[in-house]
matplotlib code that plots the C-alpha trace (Angstrom):
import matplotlib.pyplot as plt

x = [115.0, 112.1, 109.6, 107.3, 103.9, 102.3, 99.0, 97.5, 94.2, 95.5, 98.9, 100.6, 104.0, 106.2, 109.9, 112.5, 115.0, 118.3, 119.0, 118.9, 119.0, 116.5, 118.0, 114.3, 110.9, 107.9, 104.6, 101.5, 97.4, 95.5, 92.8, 90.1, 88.2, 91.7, 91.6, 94.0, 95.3, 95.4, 97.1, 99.5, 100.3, 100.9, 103.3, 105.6, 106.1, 108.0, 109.7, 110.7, 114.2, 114.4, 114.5, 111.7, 111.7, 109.9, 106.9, 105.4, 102.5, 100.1, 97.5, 94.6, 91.7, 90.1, 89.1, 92.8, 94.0, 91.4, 92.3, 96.1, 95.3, 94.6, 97.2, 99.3, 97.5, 98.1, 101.5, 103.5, 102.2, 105.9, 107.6, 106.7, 104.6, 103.9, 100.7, 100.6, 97.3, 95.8, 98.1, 101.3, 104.4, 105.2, 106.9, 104.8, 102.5, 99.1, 98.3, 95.1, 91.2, 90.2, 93.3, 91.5, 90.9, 94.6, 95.5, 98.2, 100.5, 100.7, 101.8, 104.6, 105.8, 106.0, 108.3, 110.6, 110.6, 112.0, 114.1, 116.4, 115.4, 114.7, 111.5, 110.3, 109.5, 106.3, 105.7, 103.9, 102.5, 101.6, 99.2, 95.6, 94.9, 97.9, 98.5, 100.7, 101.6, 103.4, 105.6, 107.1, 110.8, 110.1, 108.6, 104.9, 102.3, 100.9, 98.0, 98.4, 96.2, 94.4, 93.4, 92.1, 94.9, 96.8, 95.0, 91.7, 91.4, 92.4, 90.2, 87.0, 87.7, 87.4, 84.5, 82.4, 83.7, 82.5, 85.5, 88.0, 90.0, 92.6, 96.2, 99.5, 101.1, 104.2, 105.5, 104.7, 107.4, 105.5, 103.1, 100.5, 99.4, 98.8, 96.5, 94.1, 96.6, 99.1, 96.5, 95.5, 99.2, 99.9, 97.1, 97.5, 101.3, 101.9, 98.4, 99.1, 102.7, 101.5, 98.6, 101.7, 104.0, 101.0, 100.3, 103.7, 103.9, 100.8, 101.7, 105.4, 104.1, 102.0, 104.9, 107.3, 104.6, 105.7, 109.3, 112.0, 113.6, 111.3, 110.6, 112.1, 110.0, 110.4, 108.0, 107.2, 104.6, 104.1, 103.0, 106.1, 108.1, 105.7, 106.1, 109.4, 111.1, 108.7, 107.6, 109.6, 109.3, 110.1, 113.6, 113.9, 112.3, 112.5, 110.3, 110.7, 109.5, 106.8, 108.8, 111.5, 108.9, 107.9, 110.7, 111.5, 108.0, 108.9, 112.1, 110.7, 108.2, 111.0]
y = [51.5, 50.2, 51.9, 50.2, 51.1, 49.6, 51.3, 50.9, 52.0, 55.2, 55.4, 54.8, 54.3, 54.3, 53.3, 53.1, 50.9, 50.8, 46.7, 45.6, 49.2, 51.5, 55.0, 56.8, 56.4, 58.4, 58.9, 59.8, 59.3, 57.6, 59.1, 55.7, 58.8, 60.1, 59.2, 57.6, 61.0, 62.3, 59.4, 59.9, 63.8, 62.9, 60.0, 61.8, 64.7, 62.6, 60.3, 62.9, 62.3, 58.6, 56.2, 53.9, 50.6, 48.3, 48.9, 46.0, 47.1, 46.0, 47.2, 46.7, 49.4, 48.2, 51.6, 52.8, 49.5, 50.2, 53.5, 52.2, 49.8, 52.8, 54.8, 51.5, 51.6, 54.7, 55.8, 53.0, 50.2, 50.2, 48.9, 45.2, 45.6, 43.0, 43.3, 41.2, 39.1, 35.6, 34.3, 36.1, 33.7, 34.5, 31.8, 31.8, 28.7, 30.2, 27.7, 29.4, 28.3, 30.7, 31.9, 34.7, 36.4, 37.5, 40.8, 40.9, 43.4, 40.4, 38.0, 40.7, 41.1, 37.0, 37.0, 39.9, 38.7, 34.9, 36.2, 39.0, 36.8, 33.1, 31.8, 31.2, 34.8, 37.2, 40.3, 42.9, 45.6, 49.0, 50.5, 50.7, 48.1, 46.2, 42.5, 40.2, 37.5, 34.4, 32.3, 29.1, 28.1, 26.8, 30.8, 29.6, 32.3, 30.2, 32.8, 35.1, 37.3, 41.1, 44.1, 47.2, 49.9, 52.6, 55.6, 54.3, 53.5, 56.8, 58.4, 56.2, 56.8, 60.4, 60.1, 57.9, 59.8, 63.0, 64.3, 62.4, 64.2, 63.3, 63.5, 63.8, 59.9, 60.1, 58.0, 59.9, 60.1, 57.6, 54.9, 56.3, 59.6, 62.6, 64.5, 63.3, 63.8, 61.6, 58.6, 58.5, 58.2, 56.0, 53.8, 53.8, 53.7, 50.8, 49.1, 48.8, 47.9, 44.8, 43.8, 43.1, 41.3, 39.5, 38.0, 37.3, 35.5, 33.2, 32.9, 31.6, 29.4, 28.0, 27.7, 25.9, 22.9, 22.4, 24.2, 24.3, 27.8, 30.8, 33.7, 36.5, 39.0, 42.0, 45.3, 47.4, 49.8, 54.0, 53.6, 51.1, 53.7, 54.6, 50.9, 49.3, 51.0, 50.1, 46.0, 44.0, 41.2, 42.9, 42.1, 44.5, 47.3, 47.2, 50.4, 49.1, 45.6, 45.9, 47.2, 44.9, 42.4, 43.8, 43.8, 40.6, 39.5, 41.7, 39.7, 36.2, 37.3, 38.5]
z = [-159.1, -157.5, -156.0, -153.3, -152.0, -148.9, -148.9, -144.8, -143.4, -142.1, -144.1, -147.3, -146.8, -150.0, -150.2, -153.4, -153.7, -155.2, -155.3, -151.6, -150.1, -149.3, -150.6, -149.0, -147.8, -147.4, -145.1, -146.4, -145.3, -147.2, -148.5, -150.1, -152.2, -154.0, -157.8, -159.9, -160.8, -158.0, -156.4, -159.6, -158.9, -155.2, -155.9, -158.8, -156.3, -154.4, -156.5, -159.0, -159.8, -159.2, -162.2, -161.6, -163.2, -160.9, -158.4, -155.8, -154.5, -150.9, -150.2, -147.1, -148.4, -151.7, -153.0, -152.9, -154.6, -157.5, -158.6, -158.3, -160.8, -163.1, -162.1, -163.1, -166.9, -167.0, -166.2, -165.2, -168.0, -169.3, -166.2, -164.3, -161.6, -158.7, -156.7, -153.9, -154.0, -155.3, -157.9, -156.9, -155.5, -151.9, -150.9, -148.0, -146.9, -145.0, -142.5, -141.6, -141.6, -144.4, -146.6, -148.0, -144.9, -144.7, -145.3, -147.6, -145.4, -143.1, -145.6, -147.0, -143.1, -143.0, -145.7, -144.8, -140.9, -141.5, -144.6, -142.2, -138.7, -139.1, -137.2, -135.1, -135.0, -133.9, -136.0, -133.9, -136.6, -134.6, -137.3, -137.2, -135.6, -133.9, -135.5, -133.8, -136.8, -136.0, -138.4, -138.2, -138.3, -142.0, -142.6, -142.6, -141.7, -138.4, -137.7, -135.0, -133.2, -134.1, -131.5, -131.7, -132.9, -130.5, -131.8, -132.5, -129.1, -127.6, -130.3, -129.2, -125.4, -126.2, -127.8, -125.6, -122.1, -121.6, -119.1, -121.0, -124.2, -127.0, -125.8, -127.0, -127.1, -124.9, -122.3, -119.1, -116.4, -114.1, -114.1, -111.4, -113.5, -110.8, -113.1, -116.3, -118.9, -117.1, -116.4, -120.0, -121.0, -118.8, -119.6, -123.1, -123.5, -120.7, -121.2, -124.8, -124.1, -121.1, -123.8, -126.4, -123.5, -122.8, -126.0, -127.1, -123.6, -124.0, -128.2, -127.4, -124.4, -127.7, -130.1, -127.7, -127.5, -131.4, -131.6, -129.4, -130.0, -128.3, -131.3, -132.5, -131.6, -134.1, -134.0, -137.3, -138.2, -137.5, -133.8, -132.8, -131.1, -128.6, -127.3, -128.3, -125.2, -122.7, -124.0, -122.1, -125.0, -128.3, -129.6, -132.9, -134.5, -137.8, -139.5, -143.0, -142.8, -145.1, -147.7, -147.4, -148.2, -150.8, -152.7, -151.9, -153.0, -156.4, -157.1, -156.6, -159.1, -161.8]

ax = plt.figure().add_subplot(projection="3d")
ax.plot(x, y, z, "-o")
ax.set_aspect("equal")
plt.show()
């Protein structure tokens, strides 16, 4: 089985496959000061039972991805292991400024959107920060455009207002909120939801000067329900993208 670790800002999200199938998945924080041991102890308590004989790895915070390397030496240097950076095939083409600047979560999400949905296609990642990533018809990574996340926003507006507090993230039964709770739902679930619409509106307008299909549009990441049932532009929701990729990205490096 392989096991697959997509290691975010805010959360690690781990999945293990049985050939194309994903038989479970998992949701933890990440923690950038947990050692290799530690990250060791926290991942066999969940996979105990499962026969692991592959793990593809992603990961966005450098200190995790360094103590993962040791955890790899240590207890998984018998099995093939794919890490998704410099060197590794993706069969994705970056047609950006600066190639190195791309996270490798948004590369994985490239892959796994054209392979399941043909391009062109949008990926709108709801984690930390909220990515919108844009790939061609041919499954090129075309750029795309980055905004500050759901909950980091609600946390800094609580921070920086003194009559303003954290709320629960729900969609609140109306638009015009009749008390404080209300107007901060509101705001953040249908301002975040018209920021989306608005860039996928302005990015296809883009995309139908070269192609002549409008994209897929296809949301993913932990803060995607919140939004996928009030965008008026988001097609799918597909919560395992990342890990699709990955083991897609693990079997093109067999």
């Amino acid at each position: 089985m392989l096991l697959t670790i997509d290691v975010g800002n805010t959360n690690t999200v781990l999945g293990i496959f049985k050939g194309d199938e994903l038989e479970r998945s998992w949701r933890v924080k990440t923690d950038p000061r947990s050692t290799a041991d530690e990250l060791w102890l926290q991942y066999r308590s969940l996979v105990d039972g499962y026969a692991i004989t592959g793990l593809s790895i992603c990961s966005t915070v450098p200190a995790t991805l360094r103590e993962l390397r040791t955890m790899i030496d240590d207890y998984f240097s018998d099995i093939r292991v794919t890490i998704v950076e410099p060197g590794i095939k993706t069969g994705v083409p970056l047609l950006v400024d600066n190639p190195k600047e791309i996270g490798a979560d948004r590369i994985v999400n490239t892959l796994a959107a054209h392979t399941l949905y043909g391009g062109p296609a949008i990926v709108v990642d709801f984690g930390t920060s909220t990515n919108l990533d844009v790939v061609s018809p041919k499954g090129e990574f075309l750029g795309g455009a980055l905004a500050p996340g759901i909950e980091i926003s609600v946390d800094a507006l609580a921070a920086r207002a003194a009559q303003l507090r954290k709320v629960e993230l729900v969609r609140p039964k109306n638009v015009i909120g009749k008390n404080t709770v209300e107007a901060l739902q509101s705001g953040t679930i249908f301002g975040f939801a018209g920021q989306v619409d608005g860039l996928v509106d302005r990015i296809s307008a883009e995309l139908l000067e070269s192609y002549s299909d409008a994209p897929t549009v296809i949301a993913t990441g932990g803060l995607a329900p919140l939004i996928i049932g009030v965008s008026e532009t988001i097609d799918h929701h597909e919560p395992d993208l990342t890990l699709i990729g990955l083991r897609l990205i693990h079997e093109r490096n067999a």
